[in-house]
N, C-alpha and C positions, 0 to 999 in steps of 0.2 A: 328823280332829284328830291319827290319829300321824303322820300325812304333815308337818301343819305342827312339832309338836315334832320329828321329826327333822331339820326344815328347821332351825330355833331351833338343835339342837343340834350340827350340823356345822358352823355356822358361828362357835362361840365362838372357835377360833385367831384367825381374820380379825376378828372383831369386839375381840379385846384386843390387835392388832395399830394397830387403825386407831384408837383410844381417844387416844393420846396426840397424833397428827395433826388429830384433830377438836380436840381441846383448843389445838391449837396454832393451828388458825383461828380459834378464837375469840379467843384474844390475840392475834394480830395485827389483825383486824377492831377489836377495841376501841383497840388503838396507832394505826389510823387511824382514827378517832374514830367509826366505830359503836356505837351503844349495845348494850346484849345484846340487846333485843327484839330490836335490825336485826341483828343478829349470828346469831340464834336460826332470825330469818324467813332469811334466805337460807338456811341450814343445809336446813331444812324445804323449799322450796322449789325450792331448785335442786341439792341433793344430789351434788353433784360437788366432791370436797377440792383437781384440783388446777385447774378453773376458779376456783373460788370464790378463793383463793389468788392464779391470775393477776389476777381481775375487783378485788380487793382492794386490788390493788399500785398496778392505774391510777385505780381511785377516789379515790387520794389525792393525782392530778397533774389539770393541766390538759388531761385527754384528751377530745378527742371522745367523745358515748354511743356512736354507729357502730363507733368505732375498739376500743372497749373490747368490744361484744357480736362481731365481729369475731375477736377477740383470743380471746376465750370459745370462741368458734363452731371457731376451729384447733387448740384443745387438745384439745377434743370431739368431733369429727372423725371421733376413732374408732368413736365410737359409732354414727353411720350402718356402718359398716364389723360391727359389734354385732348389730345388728338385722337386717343382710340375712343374717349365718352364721345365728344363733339361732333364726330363722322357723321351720326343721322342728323343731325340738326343742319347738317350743306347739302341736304339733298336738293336743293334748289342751285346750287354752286359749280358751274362745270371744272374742269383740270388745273386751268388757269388761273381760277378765279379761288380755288381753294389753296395752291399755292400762297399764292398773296395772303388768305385770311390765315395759315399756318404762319405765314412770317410774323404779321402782327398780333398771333397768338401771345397772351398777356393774362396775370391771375385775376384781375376784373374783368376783360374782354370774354372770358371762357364763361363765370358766372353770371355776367349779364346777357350773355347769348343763349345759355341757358333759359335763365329765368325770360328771356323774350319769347321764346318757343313755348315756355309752360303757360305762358299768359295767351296763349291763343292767336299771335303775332308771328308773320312769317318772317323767317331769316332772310332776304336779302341780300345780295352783292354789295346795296348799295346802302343799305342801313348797317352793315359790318362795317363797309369802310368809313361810312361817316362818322362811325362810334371811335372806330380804329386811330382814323389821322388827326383827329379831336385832342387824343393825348397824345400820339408821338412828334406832330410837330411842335408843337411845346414843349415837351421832353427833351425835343434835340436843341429846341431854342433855348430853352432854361440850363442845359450841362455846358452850354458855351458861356451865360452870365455866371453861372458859380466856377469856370473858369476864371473867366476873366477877375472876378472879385474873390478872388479865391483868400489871397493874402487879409482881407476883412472880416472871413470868417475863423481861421488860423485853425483851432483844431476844435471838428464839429464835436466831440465830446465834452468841450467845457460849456457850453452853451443848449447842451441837451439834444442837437440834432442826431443823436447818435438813435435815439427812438425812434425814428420815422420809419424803421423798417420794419421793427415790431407789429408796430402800429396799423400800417399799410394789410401787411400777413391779416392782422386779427381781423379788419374790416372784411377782406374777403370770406375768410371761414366762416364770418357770425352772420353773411349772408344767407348761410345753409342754414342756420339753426331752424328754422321748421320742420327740416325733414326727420324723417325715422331713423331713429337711433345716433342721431347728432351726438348727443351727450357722450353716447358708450366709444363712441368713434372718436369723438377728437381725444376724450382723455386716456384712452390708451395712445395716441398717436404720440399726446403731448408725454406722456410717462418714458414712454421709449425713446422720444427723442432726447429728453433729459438722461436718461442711462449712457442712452450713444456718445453722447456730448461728451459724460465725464469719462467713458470708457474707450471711444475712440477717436473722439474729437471730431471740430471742426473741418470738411464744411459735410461731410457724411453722415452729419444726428439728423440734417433736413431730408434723404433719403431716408432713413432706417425708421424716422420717426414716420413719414408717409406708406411706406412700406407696410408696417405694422398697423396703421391706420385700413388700408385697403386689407389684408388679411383677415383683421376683426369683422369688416364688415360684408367680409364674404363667406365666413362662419356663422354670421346671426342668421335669422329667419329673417325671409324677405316680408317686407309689412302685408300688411292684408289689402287688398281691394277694396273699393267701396261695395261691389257685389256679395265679398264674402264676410264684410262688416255689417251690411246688412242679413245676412242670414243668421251669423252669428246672436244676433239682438232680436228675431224673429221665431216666437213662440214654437215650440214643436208643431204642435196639433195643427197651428195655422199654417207651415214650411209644408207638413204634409198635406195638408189641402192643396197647399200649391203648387203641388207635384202631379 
């Protein structure tokens, strides 16, 4: 049980972060004529703010179902990419129990359960979930109030809510910036994804750009060890003494 409450309680940033995003799918959802329930169910459901968002935009055009889960399937993308890093990190998780943290797999969930493992803290069943249902029940609670208030918000881009996705994204990535070769990695991500963008469009630049991202950084040279940092910075004459 403390495992799950320190799970609940490291996540409050992230959870009053993503509070006003959730509320803003639900006003849009209802500006395309989903009711709260459908508003509510998807939320519950398919737990992703910036599919649900894409899936949202073309529900209210004449698009193909194909084209739309498709369209879904490129922004999510990542999350295969998710699930193959995070595998060693459940090794404490049996079948069941990794199901479950696959579902409320999320772009902060992934990098703070990272960064809980690199700090020397074990992952948990029950600090997963308590980090997990921290944000999705407000997530689901918060898409049924911008439901319901939806008509008060009218259209989230006159009011600048249109940023919170940006925003959301950057916060996750600028998590990593310690690591090796952050810099070289996101800016080609971010280069190619801008190519895609104007070259193939929406919602496939967030694939193409990730894509390109993982490629660079499996062409660099993997960073050194602290073993072979210190060899490196360790005298000849003295390295061979200590041979």
């Amino acid at each position: 049980m403390s495992d799950f409450i320190d799970g609940a309680r490291q996540s409050t940033a992230i959870t009053l972060s993503t509070l006003p995003f959730a509320a803003l799918f639900g006003a849009v959802a209802a500006a395309h004529g989903q009711t709260i329930a459908e508003a509510v169910l998807m939320s519950a459901t398919i737990f992703a703010g910036a599919s649900q968002l894409v899936g949202i935009e073309l529900f209210g055009h004449d698009v193909p179902a194909w084209l739309i889960v498709l369209s879904v399937f490129a922004v999510n993308f990542r999350h295969i990419l998710y699930s193959a890093a995070i595998g060693p990190y459940f090794r404490r998780l049996n079948g069941p129990q990794k199901a479950f943290a696959f579902f409320f797999m999320t772009d902060p969930q992934f990098a703070e359960t990272v960064k809980h493992d690199e700090n020397g803290k074990a992952v948990t069943f029950g600090w997963y979930m308590g980090f997990a249902l921290a944000i999705y029940i407000p997530w689901v609670g918060f898409t049924a109030i911008g439901a319901m208030f939806s008509s008060l918000i009218g259209d989230p881009k006159s009011v600048g809510l249109d940023v919170l996705l940006p925003v959301y994204f950057m916060a996750s990535v600028l998590s990593f910036r310690k690591r090796p070769n952050f810099l070289v990695v996101v800016g080609v991500s971010a280069v190619a994804s801008v190519i895609a963008m104007q070259t193939v469009g929406s919602p496939w630049h967030v694939s193409l750009g990730a894509l390109a991202g993982i490629i660079t950084a499996a062409l660099l040279p993997p960073p050194k060890t602290p073993d072979e940092e210190n060899a490196s910075t360790t005298p000849e004459p003295v390295a061979e003494a200590a041979r």
